[in-house]
C-alpha positions as CSV (number, residue, x, y, z in Angstrom):
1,X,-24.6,1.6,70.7
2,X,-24.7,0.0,67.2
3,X,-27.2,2.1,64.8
4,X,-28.1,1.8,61.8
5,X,-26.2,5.3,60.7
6,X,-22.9,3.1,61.4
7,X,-20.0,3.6,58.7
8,X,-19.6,0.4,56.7
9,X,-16.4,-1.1,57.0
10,X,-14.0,-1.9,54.2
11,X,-10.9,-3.8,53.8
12,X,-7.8,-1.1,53.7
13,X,-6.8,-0.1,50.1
14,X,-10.0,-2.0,48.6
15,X,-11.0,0.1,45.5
16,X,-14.9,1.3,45.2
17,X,-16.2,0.8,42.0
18,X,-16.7,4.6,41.7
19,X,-19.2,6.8,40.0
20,X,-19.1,7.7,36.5
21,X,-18.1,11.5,36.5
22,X,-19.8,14.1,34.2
23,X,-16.8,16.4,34.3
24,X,-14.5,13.2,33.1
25,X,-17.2,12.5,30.3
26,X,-16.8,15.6,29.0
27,X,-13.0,16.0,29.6
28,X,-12.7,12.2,27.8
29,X,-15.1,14.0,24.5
30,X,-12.9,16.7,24.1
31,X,-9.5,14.4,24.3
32,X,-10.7,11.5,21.9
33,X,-12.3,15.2,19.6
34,X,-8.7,16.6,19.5
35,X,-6.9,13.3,19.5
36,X,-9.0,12.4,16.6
37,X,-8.5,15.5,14.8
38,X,-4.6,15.2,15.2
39,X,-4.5,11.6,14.3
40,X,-6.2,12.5,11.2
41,X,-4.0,15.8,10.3
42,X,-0.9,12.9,10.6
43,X,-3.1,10.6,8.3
44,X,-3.3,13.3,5.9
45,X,0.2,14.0,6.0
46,X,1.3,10.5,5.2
47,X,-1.3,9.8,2.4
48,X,0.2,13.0,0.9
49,X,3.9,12.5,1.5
50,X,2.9,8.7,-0.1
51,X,1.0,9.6,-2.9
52,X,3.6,12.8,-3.8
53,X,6.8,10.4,-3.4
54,X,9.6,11.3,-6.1
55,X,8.0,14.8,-7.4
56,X,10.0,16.2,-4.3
57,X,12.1,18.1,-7.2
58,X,8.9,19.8,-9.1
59,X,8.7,23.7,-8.2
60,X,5.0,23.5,-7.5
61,X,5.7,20.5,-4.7
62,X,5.2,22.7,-2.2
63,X,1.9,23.7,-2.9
64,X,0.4,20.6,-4.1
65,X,1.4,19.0,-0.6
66,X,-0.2,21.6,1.2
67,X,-3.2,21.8,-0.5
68,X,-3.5,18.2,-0.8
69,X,-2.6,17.7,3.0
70,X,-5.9,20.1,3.8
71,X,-8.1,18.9,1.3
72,X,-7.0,15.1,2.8
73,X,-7.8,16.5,6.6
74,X,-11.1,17.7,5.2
75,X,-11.8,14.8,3.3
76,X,-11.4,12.5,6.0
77,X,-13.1,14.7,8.6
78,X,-16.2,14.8,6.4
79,X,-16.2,11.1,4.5
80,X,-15.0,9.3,8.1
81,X,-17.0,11.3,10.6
82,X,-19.8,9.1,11.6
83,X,-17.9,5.9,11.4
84,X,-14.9,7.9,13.2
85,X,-17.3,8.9,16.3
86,X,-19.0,5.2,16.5
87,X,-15.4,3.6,16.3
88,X,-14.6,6.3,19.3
89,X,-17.8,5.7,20.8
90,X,-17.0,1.8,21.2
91,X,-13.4,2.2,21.7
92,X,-14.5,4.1,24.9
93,X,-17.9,1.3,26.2
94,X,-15.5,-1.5,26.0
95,X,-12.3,-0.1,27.5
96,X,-10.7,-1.0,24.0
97,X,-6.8,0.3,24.6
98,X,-4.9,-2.0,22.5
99,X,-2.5,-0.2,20.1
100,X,-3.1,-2.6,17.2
101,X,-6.9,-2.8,17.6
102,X,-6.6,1.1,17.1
103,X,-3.8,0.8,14.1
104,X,-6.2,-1.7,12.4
105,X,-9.2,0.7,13.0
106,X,-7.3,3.6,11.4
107,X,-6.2,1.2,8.7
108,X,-10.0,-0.1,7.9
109,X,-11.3,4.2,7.6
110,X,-9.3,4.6,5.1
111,X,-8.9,1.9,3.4
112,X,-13.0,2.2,3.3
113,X,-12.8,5.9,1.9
114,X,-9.8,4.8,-0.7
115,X,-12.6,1.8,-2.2
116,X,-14.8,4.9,-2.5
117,X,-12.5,7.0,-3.8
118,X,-10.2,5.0,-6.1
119,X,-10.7,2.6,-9.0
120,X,-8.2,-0.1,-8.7
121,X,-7.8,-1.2,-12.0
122,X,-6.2,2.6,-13.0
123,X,-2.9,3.0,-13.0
124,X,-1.1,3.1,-9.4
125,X,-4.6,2.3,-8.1
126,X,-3.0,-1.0,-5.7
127,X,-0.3,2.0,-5.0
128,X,-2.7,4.2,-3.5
129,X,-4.5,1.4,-1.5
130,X,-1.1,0.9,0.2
131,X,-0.6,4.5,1.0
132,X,-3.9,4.8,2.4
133,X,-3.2,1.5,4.4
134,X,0.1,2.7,5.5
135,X,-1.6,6.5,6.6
136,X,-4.3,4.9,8.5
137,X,-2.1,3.0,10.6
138,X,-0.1,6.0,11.5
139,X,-3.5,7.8,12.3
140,X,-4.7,5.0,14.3
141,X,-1.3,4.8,16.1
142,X,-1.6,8.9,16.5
143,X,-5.1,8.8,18.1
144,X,-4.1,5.6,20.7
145,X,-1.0,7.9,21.8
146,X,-3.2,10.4,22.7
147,X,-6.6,9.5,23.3
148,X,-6.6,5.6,23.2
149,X,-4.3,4.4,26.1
150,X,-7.0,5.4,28.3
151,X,-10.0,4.7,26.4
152,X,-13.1,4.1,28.9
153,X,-12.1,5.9,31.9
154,X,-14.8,7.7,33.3
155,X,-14.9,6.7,36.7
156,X,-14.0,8.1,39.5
157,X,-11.9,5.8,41.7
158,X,-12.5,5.6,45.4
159,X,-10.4,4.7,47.7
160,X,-10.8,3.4,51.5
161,X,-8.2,3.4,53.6
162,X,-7.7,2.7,57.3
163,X,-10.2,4.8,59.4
164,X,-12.1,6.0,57.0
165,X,-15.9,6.6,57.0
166,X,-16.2,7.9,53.6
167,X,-14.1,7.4,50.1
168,X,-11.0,9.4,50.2
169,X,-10.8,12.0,47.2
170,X,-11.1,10.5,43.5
171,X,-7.7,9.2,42.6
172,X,-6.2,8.6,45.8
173,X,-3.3,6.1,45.4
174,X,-4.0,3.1,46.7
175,X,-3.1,2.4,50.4
């Protein structure tokens, strides 16, 4: 007796396209947050280490990374935000996982604060543009190992395999 509440057949180990997850949505916002936040901290770090380099031997070295490290990480976090969450934003719609797209990204953020931030015909002005540069591409490459490898994935993968009437659990391997 062939109904019409017959199971519809699929090839073995052919992948569903899968439903976009709420839970994963919100698991990917927190992960590209943190990864963002982390990828700027290291920014921060490197500007500072840059801008600092050869005053290792002052007494006060100490403090002036550290408070220049923070004031960086909050610099960034407030100057870059918006353009940080619509570079995230698109990173994640188009699946963008290539670890020089994201190195080039980091690279343009602050090299886009530093032209607001820096007059380049004062003295070490181009010096600063390349330590910006240089800590952009190390936040860029701090955010893809953590967030960016698996930009866009959202959906829950489905998987049929032989017998099966309905999608085995999300993340099956594949048959």
């Amino acid at each position: 007796m062939a109904g019409t509440d017959a199971p519809m057949q699929r090839p073995v180990g052919q992948q569903d396209a899968g439903r976009v997850s709420v839970t994963r949505i919100i698991l990917r916002v927190l992960l590209c947050s943190f990864a963002a936040f982390v990828a700027v901290v290291a920014a921060s770090l490197i500007g500072t280490f840059g801008l600092y380099r050869g005053l290792e031997d002052d007494p006060l070295y100490s403090v002036m990374v550290l408070a220049t490290a923070w004031a960086g990480t909050a610099l960034v976090i407030l100057g870059g935000l918006p353009v940080l969450v619509v570079y995230m934003l698109g990173t994640e719609l188009v699946s963008l996982r290539s670890v020089i797209w994201h190195m080039l990204g980091g690279m343009a953020l602050m090299l886009a604060l530093a032209f607001g931030l820096i007059d380049p015909s004062e003295t070490g002005g181009q010096q600063r543009f390349a330590v910006a540069a240089a800590a952009g591409i190390v936040g860029g490459f701090v955010y893809w190992a953590i967030a960016g490898r698996s930009a866009g994935r959202v959906r829950e993968r489905l998987y049929f395999t032989e017998g099966d009437e309905a999608p085995s659990a999300p993340g099956s391997p594949e048959a």
